[in-house]
LOMI-690500 format. One record per residue: residue number from 1; residue in three letters; x, y, z of N, C-alpha, C, CB in turn. Coordinates in nm, 3 decimals. Glycine has a CB too. Layout:
N
{r NUM, ALA, {X, Y, Z}, {X, Y, Z}, {X, Y, Z}, {X, Y, Z}}
...
//
This chain:
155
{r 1, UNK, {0.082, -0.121, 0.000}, {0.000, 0.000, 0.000}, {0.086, 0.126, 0.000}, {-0.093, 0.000, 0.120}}
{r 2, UNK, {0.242, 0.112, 0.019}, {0.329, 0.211, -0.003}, {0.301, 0.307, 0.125}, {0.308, 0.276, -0.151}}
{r 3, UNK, {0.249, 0.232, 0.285}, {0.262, 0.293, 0.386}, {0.392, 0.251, 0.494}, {0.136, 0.282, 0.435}}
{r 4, UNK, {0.431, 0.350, 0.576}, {0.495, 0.342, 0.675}, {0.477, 0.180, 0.752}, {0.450, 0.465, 0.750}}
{r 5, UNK, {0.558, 0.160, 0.808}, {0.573, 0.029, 0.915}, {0.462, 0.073, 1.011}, {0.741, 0.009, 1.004}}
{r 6, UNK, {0.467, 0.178, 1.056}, {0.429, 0.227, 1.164}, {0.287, 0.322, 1.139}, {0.551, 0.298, 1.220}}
{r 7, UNK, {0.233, 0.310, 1.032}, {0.145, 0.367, 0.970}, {0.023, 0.366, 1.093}, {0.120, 0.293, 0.828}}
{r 8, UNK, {-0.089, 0.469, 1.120}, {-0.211, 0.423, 1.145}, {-0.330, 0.378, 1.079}, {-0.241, 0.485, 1.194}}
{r 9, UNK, {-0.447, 0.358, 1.123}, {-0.528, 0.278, 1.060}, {-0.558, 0.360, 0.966}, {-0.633, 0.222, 1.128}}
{r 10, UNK, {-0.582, 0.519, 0.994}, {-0.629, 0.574, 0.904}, {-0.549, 0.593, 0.777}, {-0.669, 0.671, 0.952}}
{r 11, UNK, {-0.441, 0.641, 0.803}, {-0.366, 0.624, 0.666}, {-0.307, 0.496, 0.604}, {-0.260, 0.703, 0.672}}
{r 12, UNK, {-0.371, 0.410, 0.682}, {-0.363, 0.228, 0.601}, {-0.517, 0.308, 0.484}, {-0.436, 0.004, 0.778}}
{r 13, UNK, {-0.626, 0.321, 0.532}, {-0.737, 0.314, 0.449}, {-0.733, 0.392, 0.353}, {-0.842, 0.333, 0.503}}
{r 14, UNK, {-0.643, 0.552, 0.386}, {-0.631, 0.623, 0.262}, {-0.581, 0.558, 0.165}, {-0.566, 0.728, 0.269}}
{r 15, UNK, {-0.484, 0.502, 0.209}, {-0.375, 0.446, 0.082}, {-0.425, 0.329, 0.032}, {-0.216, 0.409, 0.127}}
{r 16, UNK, {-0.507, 0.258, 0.087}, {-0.590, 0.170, 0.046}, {-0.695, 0.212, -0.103}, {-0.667, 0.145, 0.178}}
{r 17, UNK, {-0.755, 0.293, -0.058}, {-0.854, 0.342, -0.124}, {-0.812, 0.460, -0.238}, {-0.947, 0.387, -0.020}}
{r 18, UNK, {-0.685, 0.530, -0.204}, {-0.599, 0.561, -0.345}, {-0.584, 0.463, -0.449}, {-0.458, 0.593, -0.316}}
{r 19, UNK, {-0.537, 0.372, -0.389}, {-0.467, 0.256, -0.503}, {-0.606, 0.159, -0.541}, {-0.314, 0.135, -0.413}}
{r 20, UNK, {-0.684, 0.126, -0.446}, {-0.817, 0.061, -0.484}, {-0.898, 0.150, -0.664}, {-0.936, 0.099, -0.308}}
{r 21, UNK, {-0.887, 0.279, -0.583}, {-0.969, 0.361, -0.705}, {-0.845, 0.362, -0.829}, {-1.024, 0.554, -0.648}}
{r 22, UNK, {-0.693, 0.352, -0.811}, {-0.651, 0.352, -0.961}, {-0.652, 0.197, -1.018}, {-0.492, 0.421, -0.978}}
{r 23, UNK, {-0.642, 0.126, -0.929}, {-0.586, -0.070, -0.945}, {-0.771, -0.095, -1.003}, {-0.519, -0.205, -0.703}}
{r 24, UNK, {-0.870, -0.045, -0.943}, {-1.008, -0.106, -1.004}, {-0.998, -0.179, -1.128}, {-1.109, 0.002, -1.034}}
{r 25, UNK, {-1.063, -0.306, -1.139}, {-1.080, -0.386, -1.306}, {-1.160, -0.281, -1.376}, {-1.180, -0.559, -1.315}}
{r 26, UNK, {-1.273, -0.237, -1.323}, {-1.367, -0.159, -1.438}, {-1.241, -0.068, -1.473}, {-1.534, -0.061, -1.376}}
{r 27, UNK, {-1.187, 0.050, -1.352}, {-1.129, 0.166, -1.446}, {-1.021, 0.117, -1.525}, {-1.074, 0.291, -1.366}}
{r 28, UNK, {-0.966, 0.023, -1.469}, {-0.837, -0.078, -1.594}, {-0.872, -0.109, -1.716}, {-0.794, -0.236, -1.555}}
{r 29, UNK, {-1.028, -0.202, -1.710}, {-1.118, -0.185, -1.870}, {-1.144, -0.093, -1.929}, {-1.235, -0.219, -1.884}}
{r 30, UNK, {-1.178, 0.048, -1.904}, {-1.204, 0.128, -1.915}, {-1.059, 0.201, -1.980}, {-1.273, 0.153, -1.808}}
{r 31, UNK, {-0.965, 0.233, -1.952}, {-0.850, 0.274, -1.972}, {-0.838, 0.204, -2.082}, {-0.756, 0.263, -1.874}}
{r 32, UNK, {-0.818, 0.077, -2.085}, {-0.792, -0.006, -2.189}, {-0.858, 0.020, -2.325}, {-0.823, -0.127, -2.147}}
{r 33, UNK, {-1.016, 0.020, -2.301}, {-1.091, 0.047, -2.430}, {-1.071, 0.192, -2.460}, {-1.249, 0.012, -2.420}}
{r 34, UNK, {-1.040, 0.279, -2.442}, {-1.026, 0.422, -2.461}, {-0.900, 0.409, -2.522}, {-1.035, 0.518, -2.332}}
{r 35, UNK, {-0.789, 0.357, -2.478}, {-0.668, 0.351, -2.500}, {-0.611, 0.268, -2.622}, {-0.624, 0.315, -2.391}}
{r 36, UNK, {-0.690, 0.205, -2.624}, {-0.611, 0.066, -2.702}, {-0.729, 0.033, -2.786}, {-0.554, -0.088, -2.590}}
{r 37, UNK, {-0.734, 0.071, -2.916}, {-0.841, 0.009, -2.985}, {-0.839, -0.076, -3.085}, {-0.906, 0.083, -3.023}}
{r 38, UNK, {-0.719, -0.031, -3.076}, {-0.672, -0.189, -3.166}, {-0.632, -0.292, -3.155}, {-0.603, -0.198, -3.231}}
{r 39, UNK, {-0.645, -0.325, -2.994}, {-0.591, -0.417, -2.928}, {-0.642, -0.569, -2.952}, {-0.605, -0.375, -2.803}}
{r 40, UNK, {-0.624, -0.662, -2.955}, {-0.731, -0.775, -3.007}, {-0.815, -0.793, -2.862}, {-0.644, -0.945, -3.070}}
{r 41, UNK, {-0.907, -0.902, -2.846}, {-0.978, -0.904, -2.733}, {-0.950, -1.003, -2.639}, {-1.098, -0.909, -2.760}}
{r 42, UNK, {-0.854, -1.086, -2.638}, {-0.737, -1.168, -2.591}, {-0.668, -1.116, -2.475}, {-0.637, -1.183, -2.695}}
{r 43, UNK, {-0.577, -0.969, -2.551}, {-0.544, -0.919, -2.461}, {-0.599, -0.837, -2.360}, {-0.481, -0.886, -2.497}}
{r 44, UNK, {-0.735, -0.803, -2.429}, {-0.802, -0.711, -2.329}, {-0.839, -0.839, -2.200}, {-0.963, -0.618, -2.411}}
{r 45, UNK, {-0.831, -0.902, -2.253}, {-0.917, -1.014, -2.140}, {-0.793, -1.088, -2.056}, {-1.027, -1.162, -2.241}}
{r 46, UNK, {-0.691, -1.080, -2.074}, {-0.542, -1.108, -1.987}, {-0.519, -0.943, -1.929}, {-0.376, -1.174, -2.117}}
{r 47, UNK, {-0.546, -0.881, -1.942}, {-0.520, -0.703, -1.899}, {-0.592, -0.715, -1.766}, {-0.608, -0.558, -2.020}}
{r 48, UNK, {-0.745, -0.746, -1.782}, {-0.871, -0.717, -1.681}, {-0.835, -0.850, -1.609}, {-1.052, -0.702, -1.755}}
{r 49, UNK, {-0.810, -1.000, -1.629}, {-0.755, -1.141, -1.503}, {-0.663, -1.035, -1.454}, {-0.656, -1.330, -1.567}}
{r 50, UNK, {-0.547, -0.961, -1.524}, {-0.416, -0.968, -1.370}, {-0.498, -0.800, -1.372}, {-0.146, -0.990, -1.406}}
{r 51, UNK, {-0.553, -0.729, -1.388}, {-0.657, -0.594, -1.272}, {-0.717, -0.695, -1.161}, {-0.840, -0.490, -1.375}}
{r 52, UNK, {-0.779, -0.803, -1.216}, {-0.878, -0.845, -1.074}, {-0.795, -0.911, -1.001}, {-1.017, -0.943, -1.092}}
{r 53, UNK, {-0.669, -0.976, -1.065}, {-0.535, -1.003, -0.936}, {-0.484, -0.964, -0.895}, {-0.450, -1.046, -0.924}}
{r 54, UNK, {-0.456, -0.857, -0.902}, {-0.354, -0.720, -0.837}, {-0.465, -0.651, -0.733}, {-0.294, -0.577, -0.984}}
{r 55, UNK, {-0.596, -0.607, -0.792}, {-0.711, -0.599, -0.684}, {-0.735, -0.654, -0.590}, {-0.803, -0.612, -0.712}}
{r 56, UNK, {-0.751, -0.787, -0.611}, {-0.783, -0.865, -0.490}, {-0.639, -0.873, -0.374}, {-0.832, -1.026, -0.552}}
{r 57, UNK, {-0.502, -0.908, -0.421}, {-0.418, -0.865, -0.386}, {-0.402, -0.748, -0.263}, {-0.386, -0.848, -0.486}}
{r 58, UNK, {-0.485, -0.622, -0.332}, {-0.449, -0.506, -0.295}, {-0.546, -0.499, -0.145}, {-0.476, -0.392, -0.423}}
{r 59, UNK, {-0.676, -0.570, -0.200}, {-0.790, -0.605, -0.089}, {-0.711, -0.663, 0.013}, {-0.914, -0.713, -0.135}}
{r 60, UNK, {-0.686, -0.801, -0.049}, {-0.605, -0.894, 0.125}, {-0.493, -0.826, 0.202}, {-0.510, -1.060, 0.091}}
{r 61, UNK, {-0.423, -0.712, 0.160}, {-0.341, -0.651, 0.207}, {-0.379, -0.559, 0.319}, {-0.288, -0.603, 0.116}}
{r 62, UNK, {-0.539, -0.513, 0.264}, {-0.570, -0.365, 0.315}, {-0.650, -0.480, 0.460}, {-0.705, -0.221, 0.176}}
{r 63, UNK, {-0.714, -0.604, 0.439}, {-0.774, -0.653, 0.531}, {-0.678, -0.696, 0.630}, {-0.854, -0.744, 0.488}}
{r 64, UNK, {-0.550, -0.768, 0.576}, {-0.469, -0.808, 0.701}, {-0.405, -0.636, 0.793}, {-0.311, -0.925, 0.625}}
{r 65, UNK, {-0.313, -0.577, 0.726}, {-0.332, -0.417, 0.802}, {-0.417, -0.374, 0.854}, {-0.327, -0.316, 0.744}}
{r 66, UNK, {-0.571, -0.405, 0.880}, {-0.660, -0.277, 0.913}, {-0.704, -0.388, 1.039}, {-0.804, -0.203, 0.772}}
{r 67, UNK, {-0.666, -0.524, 1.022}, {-0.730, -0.596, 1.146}, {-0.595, -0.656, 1.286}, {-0.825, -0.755, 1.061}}
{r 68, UNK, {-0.606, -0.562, 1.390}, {-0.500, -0.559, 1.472}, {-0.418, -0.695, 1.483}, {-0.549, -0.515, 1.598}}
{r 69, UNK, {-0.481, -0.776, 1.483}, {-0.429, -0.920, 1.523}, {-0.407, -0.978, 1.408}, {-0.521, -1.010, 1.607}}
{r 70, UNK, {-0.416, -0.950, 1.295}, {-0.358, -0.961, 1.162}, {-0.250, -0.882, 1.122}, {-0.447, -0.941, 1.075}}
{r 71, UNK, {-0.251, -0.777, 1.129}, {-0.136, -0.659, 1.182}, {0.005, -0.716, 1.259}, {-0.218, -0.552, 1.306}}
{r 72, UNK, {-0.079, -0.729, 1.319}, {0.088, -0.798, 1.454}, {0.110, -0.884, 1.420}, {0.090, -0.843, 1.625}}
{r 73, UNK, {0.088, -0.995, 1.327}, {0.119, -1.109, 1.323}, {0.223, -1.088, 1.182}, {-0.015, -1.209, 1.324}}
{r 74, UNK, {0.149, -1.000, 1.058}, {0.224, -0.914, 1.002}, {0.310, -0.884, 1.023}, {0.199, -0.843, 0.989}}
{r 75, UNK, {0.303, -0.778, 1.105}, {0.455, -0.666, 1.128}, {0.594, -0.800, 1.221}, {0.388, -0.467, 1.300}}
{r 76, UNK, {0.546, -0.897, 1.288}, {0.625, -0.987, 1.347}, {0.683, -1.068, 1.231}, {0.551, -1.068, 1.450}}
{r 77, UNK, {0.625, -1.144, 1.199}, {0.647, -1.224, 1.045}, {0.715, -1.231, 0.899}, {0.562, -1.224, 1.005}}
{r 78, UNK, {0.608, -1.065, 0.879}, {0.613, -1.038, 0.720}, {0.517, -1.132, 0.616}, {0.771, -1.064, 0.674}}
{r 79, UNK, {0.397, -1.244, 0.704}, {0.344, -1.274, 0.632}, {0.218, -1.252, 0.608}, {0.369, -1.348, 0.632}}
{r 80, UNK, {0.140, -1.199, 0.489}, {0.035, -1.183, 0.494}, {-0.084, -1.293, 0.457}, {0.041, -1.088, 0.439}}
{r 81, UNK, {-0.028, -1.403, 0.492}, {-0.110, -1.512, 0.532}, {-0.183, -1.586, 0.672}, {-0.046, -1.584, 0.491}}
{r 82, UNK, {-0.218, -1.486, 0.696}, {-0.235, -1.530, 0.863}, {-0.380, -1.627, 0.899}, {-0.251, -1.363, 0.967}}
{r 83, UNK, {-0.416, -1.678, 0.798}, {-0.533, -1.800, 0.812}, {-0.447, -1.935, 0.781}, {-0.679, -1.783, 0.683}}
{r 84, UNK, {-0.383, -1.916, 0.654}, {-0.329, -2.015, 0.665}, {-0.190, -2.070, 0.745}, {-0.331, -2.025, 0.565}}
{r 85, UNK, {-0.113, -1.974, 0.811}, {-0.014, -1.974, 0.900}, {-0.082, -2.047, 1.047}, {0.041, -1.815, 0.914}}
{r 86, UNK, {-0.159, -1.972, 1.087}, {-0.183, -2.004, 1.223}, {-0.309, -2.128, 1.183}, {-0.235, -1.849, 1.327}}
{r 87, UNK, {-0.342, -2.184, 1.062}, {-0.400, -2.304, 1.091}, {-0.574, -2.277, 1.131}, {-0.306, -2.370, 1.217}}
{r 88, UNK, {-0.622, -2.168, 1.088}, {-0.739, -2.157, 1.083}, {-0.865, -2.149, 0.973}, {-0.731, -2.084, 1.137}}
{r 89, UNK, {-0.789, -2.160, 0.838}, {-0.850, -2.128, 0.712}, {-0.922, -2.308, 0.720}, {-0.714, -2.070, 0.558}}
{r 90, UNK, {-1.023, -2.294, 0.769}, {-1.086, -2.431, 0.790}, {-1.199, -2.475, 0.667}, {-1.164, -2.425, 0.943}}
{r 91, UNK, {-1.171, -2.412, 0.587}, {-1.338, -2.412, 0.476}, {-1.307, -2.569, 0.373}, {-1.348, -2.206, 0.315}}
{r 92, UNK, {-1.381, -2.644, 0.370}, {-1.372, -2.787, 0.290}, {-1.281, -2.878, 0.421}, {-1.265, -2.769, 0.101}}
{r 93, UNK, {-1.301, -2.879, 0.507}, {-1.242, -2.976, 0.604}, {-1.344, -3.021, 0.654}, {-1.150, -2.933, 0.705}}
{r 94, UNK, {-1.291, -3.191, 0.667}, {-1.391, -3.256, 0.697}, {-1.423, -3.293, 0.835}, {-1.383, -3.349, 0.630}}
{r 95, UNK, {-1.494, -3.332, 0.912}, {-1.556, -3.353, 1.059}, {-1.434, -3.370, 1.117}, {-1.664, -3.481, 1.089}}
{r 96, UNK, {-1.342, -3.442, 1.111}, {-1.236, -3.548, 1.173}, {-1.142, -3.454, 1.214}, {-1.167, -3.667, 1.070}}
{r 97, UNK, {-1.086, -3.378, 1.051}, {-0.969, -3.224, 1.085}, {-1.053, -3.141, 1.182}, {-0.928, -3.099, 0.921}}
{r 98, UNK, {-1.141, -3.108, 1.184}, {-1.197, -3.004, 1.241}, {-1.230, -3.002, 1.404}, {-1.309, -2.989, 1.166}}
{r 99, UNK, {-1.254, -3.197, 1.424}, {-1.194, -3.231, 1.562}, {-1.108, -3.172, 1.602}, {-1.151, -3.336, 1.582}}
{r 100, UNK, {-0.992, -3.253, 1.520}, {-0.908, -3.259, 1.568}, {-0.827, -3.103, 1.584}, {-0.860, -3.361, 1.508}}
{r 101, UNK, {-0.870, -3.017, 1.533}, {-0.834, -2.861, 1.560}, {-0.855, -2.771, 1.652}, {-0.872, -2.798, 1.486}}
{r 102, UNK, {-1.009, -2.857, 1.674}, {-1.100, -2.784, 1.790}, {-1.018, -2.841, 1.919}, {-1.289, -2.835, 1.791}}
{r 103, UNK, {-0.964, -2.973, 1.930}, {-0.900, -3.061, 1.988}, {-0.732, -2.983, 2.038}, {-0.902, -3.192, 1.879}}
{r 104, UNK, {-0.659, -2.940, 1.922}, {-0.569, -2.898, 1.930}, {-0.590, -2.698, 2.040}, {-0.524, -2.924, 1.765}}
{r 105, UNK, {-0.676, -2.641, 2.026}, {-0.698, -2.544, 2.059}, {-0.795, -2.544, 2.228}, {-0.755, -2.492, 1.931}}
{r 106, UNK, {-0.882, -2.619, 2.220}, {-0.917, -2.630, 2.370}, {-0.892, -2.803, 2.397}, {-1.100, -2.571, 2.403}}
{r 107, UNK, {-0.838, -2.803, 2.527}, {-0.781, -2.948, 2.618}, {-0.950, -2.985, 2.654}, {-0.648, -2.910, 2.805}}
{r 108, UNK, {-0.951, -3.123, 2.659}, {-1.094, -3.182, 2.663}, {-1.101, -3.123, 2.876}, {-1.098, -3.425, 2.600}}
{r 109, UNK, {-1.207, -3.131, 2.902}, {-1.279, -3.077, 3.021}, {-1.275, -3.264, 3.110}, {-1.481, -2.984, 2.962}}
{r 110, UNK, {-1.213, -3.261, 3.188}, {-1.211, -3.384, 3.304}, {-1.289, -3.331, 3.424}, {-1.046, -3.428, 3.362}}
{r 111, UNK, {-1.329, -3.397, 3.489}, {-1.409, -3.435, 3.641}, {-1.349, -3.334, 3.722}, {-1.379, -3.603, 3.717}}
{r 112, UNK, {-1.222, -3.351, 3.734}, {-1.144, -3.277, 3.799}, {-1.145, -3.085, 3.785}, {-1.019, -3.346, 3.757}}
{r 113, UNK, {-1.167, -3.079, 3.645}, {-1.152, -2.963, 3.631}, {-1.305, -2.897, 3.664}, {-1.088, -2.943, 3.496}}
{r 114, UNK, {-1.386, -2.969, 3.677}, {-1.495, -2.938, 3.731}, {-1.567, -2.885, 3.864}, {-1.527, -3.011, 3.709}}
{r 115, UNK, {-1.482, -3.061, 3.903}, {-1.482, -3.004, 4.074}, {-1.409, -2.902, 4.138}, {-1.439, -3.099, 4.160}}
{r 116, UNK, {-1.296, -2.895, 4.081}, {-1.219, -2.760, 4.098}, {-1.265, -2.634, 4.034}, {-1.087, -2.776, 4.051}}
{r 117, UNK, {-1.307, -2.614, 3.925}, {-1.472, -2.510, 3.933}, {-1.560, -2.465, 3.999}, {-1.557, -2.537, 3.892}}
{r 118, UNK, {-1.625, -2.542, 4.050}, {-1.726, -2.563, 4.161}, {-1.681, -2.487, 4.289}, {-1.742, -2.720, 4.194}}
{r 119, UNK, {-1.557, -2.579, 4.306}, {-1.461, -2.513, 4.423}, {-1.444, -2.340, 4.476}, {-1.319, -2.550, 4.370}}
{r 120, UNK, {-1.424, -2.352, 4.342}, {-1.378, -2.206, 4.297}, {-1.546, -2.133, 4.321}, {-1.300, -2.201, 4.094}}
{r 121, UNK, {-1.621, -2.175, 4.270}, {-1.731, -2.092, 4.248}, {-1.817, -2.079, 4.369}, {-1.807, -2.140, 4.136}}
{r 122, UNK, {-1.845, -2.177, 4.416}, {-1.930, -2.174, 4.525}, {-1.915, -2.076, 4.660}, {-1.927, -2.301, 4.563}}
{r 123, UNK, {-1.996, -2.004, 4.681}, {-1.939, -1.876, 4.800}, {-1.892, -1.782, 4.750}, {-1.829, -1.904, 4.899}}
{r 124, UNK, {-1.832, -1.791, 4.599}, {-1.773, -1.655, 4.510}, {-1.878, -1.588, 4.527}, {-1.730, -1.662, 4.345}}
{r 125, UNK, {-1.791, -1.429, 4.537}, {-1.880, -1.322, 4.507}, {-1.967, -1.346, 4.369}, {-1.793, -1.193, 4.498}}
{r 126, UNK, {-1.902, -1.387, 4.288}, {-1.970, -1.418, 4.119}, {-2.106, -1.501, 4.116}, {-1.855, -1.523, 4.015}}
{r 127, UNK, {-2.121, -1.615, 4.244}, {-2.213, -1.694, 4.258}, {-2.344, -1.624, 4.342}, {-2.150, -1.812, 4.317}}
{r 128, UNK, {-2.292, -1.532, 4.429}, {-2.336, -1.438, 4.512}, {-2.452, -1.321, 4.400}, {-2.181, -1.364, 4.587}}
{r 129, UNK, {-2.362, -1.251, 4.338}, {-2.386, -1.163, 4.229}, {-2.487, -1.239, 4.105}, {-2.233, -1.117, 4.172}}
{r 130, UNK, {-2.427, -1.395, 4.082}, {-2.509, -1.476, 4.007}, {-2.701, -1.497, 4.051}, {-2.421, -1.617, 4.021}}
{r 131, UNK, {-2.679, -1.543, 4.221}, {-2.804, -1.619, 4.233}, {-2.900, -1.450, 4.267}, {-2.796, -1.771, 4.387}}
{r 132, UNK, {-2.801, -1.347, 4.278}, {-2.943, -1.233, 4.327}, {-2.974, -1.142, 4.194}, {-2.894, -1.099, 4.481}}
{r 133, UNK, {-2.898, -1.178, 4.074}, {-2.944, -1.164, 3.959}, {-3.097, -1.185, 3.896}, {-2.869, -1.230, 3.908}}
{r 134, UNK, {-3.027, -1.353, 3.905}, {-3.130, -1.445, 3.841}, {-3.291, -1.428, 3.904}, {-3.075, -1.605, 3.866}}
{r 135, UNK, {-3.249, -1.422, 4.041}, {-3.334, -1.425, 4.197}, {-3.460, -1.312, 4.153}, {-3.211, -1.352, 4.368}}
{r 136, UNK, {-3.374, -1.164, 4.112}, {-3.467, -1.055, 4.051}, {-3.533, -1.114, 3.921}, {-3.380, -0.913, 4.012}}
{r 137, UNK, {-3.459, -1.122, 3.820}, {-3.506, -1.163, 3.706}, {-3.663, -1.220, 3.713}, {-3.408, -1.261, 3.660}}
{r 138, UNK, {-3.604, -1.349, 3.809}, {-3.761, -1.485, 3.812}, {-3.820, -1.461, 3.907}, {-3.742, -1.661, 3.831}}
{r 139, UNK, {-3.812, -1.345, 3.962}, {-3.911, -1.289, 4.059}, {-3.929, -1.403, 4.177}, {-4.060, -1.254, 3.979}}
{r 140, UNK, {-3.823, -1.426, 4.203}, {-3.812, -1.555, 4.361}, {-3.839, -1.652, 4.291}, {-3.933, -1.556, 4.515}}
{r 141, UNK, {-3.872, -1.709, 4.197}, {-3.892, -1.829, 4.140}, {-3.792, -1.935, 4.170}, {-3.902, -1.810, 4.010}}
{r 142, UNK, {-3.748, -1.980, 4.265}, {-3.626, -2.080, 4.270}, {-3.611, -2.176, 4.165}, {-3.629, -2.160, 4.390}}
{r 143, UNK, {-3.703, -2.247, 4.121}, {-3.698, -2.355, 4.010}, {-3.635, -2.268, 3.894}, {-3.858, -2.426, 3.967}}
{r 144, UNK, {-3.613, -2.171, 3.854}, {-3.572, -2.122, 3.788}, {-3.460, -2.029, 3.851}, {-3.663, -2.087, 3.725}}
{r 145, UNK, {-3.445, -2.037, 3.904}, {-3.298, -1.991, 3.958}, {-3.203, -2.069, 3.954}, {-3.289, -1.955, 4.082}}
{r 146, UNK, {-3.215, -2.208, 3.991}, {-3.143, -2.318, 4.030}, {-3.125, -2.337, 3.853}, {-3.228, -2.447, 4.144}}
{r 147, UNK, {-3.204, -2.314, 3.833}, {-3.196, -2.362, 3.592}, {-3.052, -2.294, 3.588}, {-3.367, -2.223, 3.412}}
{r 148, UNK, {-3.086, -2.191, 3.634}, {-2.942, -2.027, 3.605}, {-2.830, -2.006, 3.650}, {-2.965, -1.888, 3.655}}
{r 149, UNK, {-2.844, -2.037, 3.778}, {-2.685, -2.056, 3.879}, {-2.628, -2.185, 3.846}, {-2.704, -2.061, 4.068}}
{r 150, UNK, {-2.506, -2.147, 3.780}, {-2.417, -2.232, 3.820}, {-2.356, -2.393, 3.937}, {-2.379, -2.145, 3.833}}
{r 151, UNK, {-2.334, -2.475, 3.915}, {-2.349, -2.544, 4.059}, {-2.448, -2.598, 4.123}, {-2.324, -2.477, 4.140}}
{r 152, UNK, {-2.599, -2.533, 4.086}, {-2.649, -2.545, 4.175}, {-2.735, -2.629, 4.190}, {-2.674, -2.465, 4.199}}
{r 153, UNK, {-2.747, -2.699, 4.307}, {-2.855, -2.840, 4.327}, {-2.959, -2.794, 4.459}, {-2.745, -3.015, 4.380}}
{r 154, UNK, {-3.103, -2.821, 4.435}, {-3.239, -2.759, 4.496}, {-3.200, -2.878, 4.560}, {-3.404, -2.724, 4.416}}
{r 155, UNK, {-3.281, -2.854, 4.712}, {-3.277, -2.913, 4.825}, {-3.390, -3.025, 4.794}, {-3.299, -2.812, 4.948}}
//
C-alpha cells in the first residue's frame, strides 16, 4: 500500500482506497478500451484477469493491516497469510480435521476440572452476584434460579 511500518489505521485506508480507485478492473477496462483500440480481445481479457489479481491482492493486504491481530502477526512475520499460518482457514475440512483442531486449541474438560470449578465458584462473590441476579429476574422463582446458577442443586 506504499505505507509506513508504523502507519495508522487511518492512513492504512487512505492508501488503500488511493490505489483501490486507480488498481479497479472496471477503471483498468475502461482505460484499456479508450486507449487501445486496436488491441485484439485476448489481450483485453489477460489485462482485466491480472486488474482483478492485483485488486484482490491489494484487498487482502488492506484486510490483514486494518485488522489488529492480523497486523501484529504481520509486522512480526512479514506474512500476509495469517489463516493459513496459524492453521485456521478451515473451509472444505472434513468432521475429523476439524476435531481434531478444535482438539488442538481447547484441552478436553475432566471431572477434575470441574470439581475444581465448583470449588472455585461456590461462596464466590460471582455466585453471590449470580443467584441475586437471576433471583430478581424470576421474581423468587427458585426452580428457575437453580436452571441459572451455576453449581447449583435444589434441596
Amino acid at each position: 500500500l506504499g505505507v509506513k511500518s508504523d502507519a495508522s489505521a487511518k492512513e492504512i485506508r487512505k492508501a488503500y482506497h488511493k490505489l483501490a480507485l486507480r488498481m479497479h478492473p472496471d477503471k483498468v477496462q475502461a482505460n484499456n478500451n479508450n486507449n487501445n483500440d486496436d488491441d485484439d480481445d485476448n489481450n483485453a481479457a489477460a489485462l482485466l484477469e491480472e486488474a482483478k489479481a492485483k485488486f484482490q491482492q491489494v484487498q487482502h493486504i488492506f484486510s490483514v493491516l486494518s485488522d489488529p491481530e492480523k497486523r501484529a502477526y504481520y509486522d512480526e512475520t512479514g506474512s500476509l497469510d495469517f489463516d493459513r499460518d496459524m492453521g485456521t482457514d478451515l473451509s472444505g475440512k472434513d468432521f475429523d480435521e476439524l476435531y481434531r483442531y478444535y482438539r488442538s486449541v481447547f484441552a478436553p474438560v475432566t471431572e477434575e476440572d470441574i470439581e475444581a470449578f465448583e470449588q472455585r465458584y461456590r461462596g464466590s462473590e460471582e455466585e453471590r452476584s449470580d443467584l441475586l441476579r437471576y433471583y430478581g429476574e424470576f421474581e423468587g422463582d427458585m426452580d428457575k434460579v437453580f436452571c441459572y446458577v451455576l453449581c447449583s442443586r435444589p434441596a
